[in-house]
C-alpha positions in Angstrom: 126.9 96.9 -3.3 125.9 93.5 -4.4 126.0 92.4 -1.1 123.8 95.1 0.2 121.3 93.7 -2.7 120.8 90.2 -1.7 120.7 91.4 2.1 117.6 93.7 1.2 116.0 91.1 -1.2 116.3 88.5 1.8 114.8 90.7 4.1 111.6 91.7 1.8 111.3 88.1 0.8 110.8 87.6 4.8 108.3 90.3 4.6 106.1 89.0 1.9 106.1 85.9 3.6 104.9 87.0 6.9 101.9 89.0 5.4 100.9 86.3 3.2 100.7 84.2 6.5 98.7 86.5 8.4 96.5 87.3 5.2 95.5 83.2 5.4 95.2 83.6 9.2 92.8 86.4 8.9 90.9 85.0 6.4 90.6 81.6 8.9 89.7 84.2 11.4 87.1 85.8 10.1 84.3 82.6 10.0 85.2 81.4 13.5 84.2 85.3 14.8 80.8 84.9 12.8 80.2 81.5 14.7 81.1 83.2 17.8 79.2 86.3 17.5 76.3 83.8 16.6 76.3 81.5 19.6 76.3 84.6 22.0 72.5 85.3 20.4 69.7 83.9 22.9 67.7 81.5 20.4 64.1 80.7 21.1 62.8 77.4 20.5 59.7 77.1 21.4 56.6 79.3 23.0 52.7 78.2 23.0 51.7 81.9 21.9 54.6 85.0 20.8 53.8 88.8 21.4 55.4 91.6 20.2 54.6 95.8 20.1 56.8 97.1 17.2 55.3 100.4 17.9 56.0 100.8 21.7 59.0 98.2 22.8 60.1 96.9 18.9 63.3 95.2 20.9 60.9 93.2 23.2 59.3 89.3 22.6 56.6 88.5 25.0 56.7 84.7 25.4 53.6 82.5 26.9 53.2 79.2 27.7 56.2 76.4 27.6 58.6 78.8 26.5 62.7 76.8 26.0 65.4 79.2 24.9 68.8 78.0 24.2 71.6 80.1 24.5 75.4 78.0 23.6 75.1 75.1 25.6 72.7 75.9 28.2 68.6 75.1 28.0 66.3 77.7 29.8 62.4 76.5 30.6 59.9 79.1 31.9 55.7 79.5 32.4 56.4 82.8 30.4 59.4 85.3 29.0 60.4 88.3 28.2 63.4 88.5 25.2 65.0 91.9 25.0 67.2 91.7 21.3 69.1 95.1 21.9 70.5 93.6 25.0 70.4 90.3 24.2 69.1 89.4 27.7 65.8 87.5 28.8 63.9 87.8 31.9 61.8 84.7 33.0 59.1 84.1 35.1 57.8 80.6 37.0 58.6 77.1 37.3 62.2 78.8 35.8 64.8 75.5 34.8 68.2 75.7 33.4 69.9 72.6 32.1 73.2 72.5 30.8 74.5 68.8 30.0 73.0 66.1 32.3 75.3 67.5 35.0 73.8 70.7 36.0 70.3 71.6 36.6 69.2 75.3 38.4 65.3 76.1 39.4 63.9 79.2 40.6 60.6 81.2 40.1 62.3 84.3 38.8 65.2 84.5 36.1 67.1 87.5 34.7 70.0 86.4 32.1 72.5 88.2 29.9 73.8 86.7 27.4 76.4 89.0 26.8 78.0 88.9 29.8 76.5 85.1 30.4 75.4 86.2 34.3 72.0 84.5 35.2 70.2 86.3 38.2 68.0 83.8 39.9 65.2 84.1 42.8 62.8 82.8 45.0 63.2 78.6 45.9 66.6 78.8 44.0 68.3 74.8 43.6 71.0 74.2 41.8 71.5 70.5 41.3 75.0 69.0 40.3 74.9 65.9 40.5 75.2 64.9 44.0 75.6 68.4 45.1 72.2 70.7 46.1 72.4 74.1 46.4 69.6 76.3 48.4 69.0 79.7 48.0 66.5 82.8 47.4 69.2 84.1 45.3 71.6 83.2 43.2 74.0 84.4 40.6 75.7 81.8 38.0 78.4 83.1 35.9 78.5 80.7 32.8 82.0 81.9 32.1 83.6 81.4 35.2 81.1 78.3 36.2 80.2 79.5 39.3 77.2 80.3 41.1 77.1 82.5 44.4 74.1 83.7 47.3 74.3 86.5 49.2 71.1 86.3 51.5 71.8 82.8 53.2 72.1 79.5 51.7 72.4 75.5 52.3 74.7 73.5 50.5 74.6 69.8 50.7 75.8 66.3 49.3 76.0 62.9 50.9 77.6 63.2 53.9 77.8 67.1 55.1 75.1 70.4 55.5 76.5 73.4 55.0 74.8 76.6 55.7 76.2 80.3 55.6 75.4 84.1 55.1 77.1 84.2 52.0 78.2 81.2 49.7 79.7 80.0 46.3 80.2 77.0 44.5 81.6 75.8 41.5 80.3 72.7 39.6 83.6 72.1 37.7 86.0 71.8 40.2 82.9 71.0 43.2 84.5 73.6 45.3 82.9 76.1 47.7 83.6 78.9 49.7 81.4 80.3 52.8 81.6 83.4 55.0 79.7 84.8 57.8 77.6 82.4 60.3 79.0 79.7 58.6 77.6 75.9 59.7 78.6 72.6 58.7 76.5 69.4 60.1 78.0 66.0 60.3 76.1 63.3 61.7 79.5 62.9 64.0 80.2 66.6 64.8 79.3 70.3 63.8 81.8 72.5 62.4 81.3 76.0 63.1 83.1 79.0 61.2 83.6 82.3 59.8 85.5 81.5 56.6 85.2 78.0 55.4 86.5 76.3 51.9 84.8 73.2 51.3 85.5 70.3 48.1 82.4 68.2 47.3 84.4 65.3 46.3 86.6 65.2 48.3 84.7 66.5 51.4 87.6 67.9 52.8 87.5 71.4 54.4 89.6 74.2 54.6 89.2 76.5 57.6 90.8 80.1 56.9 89.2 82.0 60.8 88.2 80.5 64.1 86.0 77.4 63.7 85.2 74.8 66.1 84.3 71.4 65.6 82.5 69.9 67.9 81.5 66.6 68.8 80.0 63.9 71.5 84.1 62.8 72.2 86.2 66.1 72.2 85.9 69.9 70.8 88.6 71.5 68.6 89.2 75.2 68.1 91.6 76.1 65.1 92.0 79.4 63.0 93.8 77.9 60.1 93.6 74.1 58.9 92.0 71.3 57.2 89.6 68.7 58.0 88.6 65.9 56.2 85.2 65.0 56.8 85.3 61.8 55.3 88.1 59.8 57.1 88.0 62.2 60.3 91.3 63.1 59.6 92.3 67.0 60.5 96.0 69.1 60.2 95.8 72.0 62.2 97.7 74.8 62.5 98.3 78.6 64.3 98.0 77.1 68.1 94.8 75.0 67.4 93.5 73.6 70.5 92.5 70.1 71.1 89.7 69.3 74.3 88.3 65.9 75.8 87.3 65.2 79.3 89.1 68.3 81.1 92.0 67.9 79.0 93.3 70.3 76.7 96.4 69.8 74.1 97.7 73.1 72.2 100.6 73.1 70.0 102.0 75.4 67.0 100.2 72.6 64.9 98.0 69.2 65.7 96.7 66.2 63.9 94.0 64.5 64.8 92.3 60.9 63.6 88.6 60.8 65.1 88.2 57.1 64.0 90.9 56.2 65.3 90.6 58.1 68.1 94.2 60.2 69.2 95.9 63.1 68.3 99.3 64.7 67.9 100.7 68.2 68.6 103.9 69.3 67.3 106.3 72.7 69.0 105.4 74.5 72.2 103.0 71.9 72.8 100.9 72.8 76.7 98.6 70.2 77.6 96.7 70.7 80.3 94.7 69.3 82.7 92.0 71.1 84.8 90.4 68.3 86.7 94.0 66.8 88.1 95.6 70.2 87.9 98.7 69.2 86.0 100.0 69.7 82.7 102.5 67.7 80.2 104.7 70.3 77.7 107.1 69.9 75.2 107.6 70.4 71.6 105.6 66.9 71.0 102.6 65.2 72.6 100.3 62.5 71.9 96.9 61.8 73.2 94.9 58.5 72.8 91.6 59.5 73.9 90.4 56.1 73.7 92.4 55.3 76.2 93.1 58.2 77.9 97.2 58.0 77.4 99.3 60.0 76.5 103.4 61.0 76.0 106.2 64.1 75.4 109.5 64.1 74.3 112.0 67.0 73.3 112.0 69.8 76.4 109.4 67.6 77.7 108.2 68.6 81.4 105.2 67.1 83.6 103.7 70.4 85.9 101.6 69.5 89.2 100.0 72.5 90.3 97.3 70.7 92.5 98.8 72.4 95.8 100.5 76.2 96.3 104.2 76.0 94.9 104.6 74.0 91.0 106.4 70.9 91.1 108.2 70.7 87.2 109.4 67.6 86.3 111.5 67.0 82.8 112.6 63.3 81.0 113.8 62.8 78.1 110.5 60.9 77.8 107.1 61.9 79.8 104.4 59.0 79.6 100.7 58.9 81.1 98.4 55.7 81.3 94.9 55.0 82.1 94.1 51.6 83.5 90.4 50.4 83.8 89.5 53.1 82.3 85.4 53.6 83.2 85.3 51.3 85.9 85.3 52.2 89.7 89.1 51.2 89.7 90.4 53.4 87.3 93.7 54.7 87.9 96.9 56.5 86.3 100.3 55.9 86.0 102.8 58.1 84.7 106.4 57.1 83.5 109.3 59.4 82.8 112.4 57.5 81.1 115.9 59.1 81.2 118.0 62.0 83.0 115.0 62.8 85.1 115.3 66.0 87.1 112.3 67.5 89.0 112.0 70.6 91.2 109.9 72.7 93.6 110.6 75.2 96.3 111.1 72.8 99.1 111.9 69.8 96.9 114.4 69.1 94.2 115.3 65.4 92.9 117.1 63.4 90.0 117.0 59.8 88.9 117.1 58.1 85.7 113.4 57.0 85.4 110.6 57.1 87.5 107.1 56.1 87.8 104.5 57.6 89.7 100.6 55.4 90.5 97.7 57.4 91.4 96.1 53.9 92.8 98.6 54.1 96.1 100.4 57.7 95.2 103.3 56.1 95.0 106.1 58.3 93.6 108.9 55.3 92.7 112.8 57.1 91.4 115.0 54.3 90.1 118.9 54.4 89.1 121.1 56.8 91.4 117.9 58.9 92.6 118.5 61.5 94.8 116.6 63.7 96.9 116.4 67.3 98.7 114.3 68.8 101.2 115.9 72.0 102.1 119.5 71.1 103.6 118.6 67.1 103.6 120.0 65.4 100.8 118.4 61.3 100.2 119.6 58.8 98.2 120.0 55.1 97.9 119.4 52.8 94.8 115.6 53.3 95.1 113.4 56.1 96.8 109.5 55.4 97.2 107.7 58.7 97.7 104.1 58.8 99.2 101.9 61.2 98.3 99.2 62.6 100.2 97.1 65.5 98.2 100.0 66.2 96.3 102.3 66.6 99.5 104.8 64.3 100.4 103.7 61.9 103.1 107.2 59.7 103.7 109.5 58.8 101.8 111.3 55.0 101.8 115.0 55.4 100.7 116.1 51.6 99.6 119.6 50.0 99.8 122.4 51.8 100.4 120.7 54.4 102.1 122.6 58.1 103.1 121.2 61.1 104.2 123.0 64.3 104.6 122.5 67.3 106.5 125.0 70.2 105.4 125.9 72.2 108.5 128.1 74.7 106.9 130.9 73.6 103.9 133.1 71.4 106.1 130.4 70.0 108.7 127.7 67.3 107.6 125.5 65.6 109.9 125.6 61.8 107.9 123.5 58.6 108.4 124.0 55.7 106.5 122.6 52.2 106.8 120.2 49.7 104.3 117.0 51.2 105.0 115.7 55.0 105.3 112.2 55.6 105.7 111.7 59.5 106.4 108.6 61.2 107.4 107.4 64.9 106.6 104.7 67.3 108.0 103.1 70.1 105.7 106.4 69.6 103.4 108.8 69.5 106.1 111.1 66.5 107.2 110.3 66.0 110.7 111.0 62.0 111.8 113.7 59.4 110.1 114.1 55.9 110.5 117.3 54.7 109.5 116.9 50.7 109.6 120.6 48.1 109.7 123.9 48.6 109.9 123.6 52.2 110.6 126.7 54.9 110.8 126.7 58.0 112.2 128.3 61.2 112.0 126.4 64.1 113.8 127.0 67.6 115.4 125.6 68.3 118.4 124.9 72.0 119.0 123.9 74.8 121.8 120.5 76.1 121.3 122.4 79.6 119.7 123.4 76.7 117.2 126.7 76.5 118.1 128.3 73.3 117.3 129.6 71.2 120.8 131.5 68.9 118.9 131.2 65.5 116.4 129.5 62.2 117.1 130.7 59.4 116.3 128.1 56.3 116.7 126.9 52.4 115.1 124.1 51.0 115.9 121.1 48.6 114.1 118.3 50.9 114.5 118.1 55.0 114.4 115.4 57.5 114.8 116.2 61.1 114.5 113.9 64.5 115.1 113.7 67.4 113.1 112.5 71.0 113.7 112.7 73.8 111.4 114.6 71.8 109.2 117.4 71.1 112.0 118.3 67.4 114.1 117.0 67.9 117.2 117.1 64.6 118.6 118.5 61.0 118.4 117.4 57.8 119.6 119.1 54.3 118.7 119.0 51.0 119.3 120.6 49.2 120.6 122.2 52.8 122.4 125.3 53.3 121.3 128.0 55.1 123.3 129.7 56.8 120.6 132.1 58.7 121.0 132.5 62.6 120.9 135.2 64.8 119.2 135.5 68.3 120.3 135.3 70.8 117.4 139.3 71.0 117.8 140.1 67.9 118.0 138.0 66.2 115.2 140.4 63.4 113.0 139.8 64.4 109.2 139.5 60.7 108.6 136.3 60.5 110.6 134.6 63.3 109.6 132.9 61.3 106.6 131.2 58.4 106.5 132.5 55.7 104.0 129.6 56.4 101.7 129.5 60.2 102.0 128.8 62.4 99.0 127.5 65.8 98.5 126.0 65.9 95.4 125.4 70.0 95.4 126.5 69.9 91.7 123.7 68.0 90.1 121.0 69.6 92.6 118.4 71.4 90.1 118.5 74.8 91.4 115.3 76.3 89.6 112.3 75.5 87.3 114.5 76.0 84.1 117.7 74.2 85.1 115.5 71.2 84.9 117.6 70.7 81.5 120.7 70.8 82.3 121.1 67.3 83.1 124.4 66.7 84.9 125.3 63.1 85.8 127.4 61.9 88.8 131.2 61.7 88.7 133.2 59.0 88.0 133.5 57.1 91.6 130.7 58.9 93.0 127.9 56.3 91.3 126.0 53.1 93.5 126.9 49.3 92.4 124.5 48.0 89.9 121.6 46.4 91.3 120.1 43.4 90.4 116.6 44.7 90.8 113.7 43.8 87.8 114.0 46.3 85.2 111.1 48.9 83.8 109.5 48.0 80.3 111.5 49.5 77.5 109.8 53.5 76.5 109.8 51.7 73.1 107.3 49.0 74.2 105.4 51.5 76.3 105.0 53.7 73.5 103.9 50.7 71.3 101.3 49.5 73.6 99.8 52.9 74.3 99.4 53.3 70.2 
């Protein structure tokens, strides 16, 4: 029982406590809601001449000439007024000014304002001025509470370096930012931003694009959806497959930067960029573009795309490169440079190398390190293959030391040349003359014209020409001649059925646009002697130089 005492004299000790407090907090209270209530009255200070009907409107002051009004912290000016003290709400009328601070200043001809809810309803030749921020309008709301004023029938925003115009507009002067819908326009003396939902920061001039804008300038045009743009350094990240465009070429990519001073940009996954007036394309899942000098580069799943003639020729590197030499002169011309496991294929042609470089100024299609080549059932290769280009088309082809081609006859028969020198020739795509230069080997079937193999041919010689048709030897010629000599089909020795360099390499072939990828290298014993020919600049350089 005693216990139960000094438990219930705790507990109403805690209790007279509490009330006390909140009797001294009420009383604190109760002051503080008189000031309030008092600064929500709209106070007049001034008016050349005061009106008022007690008997018809007793709620309503008429106020003429110089009229100021003060309501909190914000100064109204007016030719004449109207004070309604039920409502606590003033209607103005002419050379209408509103001052709060020496930040914010907003004119019009016609002002309604409750002070209640602290809306003021401007119109006709609205301005809001905040410091270096103008706002246009015929009419404007500002809501004191929230700080923020907002048009509905067209508007123009502006500050030092940008225009703004929209259907609908607000803008806050605290935080200086603005949101615009509907026709929306921004005006840079370097470009004009066009959108339908557009967030813009005075300060820091940057802005926010939430639908489908473009920005458009002398130098390129961007399309984006969702992004932002700084107006002030030129700087933009870009996202939801934004589209970069300059001079016929056209970079897209999940997202994109772009510097305009600086003149390049970047797109990062699924980048495509394409070109319309050389009808080829670069992808992969990143690209950059230096328009300034007209370069650019891929890497990861990167693949160069000629489409310039009928059937696509894809091409995939570990790294894709593109230059632009004399650029706006009368001798400009491109090179493009793919470093590492480089596999290419079309229809009727399918190589692989470890780099290559390709000049527009001779078309001149150069595969260094193991290259190899196929045209149908001719297989190239040497330590270095020169392909010219004509339109896109191969024109010849120059196979360089330790030259072999191969024509598979069936699994077991291969019609082999080997010598120092190739230099083959095509028609419309098709292998139809070879010149096979020094210390030339050959191994070749002969066949009936039901293509029925006679036998094998054996022969040496300096110098070989062979004819094709359809893709098939027709013809020899060599000199010096060379006897030869010719096994029948049953009697062929196995040790003379290939040639001391012979290698079929249908393993690595790239049978389609997608096994581009699957880089598969030679086997061990199956690779050329190192050469001792001059190097290619390191990609690291070349990417250097081109930033």
């Amino acid at each position: 029982m005693r216990a139960n005492s000094v438990f219930f004299k705790s507990v109403l000790t805690g209790v007279i406590c509490l009330f006390g407090a909140y009797f001294l907090w009420a009383q604190d209270q109760k002051p503080q809601q008189k000031s309030q209530k008092k600064k929500t009255k709209v106070d007049l200070l001034h008016a050349d001449e005061g009106r008022a009907d007690k008997m018809a409107r007793p709620d309503v002051q008429v106020l003429i000439g110089s009229v100021k009004l003060r309501h909190d912290s914000m100064y109204m000016y007016c030719d004449s007024a109207l004070i309604y003290e039920n409502t606590n709400s003033v209607e103005a009328f002419n050379n209408v000014r509103m001052e709060q601070g020496d930040t914010l200043f907003i004119y019009g001809d016609y002002l309604y304002y409750d002070g209640i809810s602290q809306l003021a309803q401007l119109r006709e030749n609205v301005k809001m001025i905040n410091r270096n921020t103008t706002l246009l309008t015929d009419s404007l709301n500002y809501d004191r509470i929230y700080d923020l004023g907002y048009y509905f029938e067209g508007g123009t925003l502006m500050d030092e370096e940008n225009v703004l115009t929209s259907d609908w507009g607000e803008y806050s002067p605290s935080t200086k930012q603005s949101v615009f819908n509907h026709d929306v326009k921004l005006v840079n003396p370097k470009f004009i931003l066009t959108s339908d939902t557009l967030k813009y920061n005075t300060v820091s001039k940057i802005a926010t694009i939430l639908g489908p804008s473009e920005i458009v300038s002398d130098q390129n045009h961007i399309f984006s959806e969702r992004g932002v743009y700084n107006t002030l350094t030129g700087q933009a990240e870009l996202l939801d497959r934004s589209i970069l465009t300059n001079q016929g070429k056209r970079m897209t990519g999940d997202s994109l930067f772009y510097d305009r001073k600086l003149g390049y940009g970047e797109a990062f996954d699924n980048v495509v960029m394409n070109d319309s007036i050389n009808r080829n394309m670069l992808t992969g899942d990143y690209c950059f573009y230096n328009e300034l000098t007209d370069s650019a580069f891929a890497t990861k799943r990167a693949v160069a795309i000629d489409y310039s003639q009928g059937d696509s020729l894809y091409m995939h590197a570990d790294t894709l490169m593109m230059t632009t030499f004399y650029l706006n002169t009368d001798s400009v011309f491109r090179e493009m440079r793919a470093y590492h496991k480089v596999r290419m294929y079309r229809t009727d042609l399918q190589g692989v190398c470890d780099s290559l470089v390709y000049n527009s100024k001779d078309s001149c299609v150069t595969m260094y390190t193991d290259p190899i080549l196929w045209n149908e059932g001719q297989q190239l290769l040497g330590e270095e293959i020169k392909i010219y280009l004509n339109d896109s088309t191969i024109d010849w082809a120059h196979i360089i030391n330790q030259a072999l081609t191969v024509e598979m006859k069936d699994s077991l028969h291969y019609n082999q040349v080997s010598g120092k020198e190739i230099k083959a020739y095509f028609d419309s795509g098709e292998m139809r003359k070879v010149d096979v230069i020094a210390n030339v080997l050959v191994v070749f079937y002969p066949q009936e014209e039901d293509s029925t193999m006679i036998g094998m041919n054996t022969s040496q010689t300096s110098l070989l020409t062979m004819y094709l048709k359809d893709r098939k030897m027709k013809r020899m010629v060599m000199s010096p001649k060379s006897d030869g000599v010719l096994y029948p089909m049953d009697q062929i020795p196995a040790d003379k059925m290939r040639l001391p360099t012979f290698v079929w390499f249908d393993y690595i072939r790239p049978q389609n646009k997608d096994d581009i990828f699957e880089w598969r290298g030679k086997k061990a014993g199956e690779t050329l002697r190192k050469s001792t020919r001059k190097p290619l600049n390191s990609p690291k350089r070349e990417l250097i130089n081109m930033k």
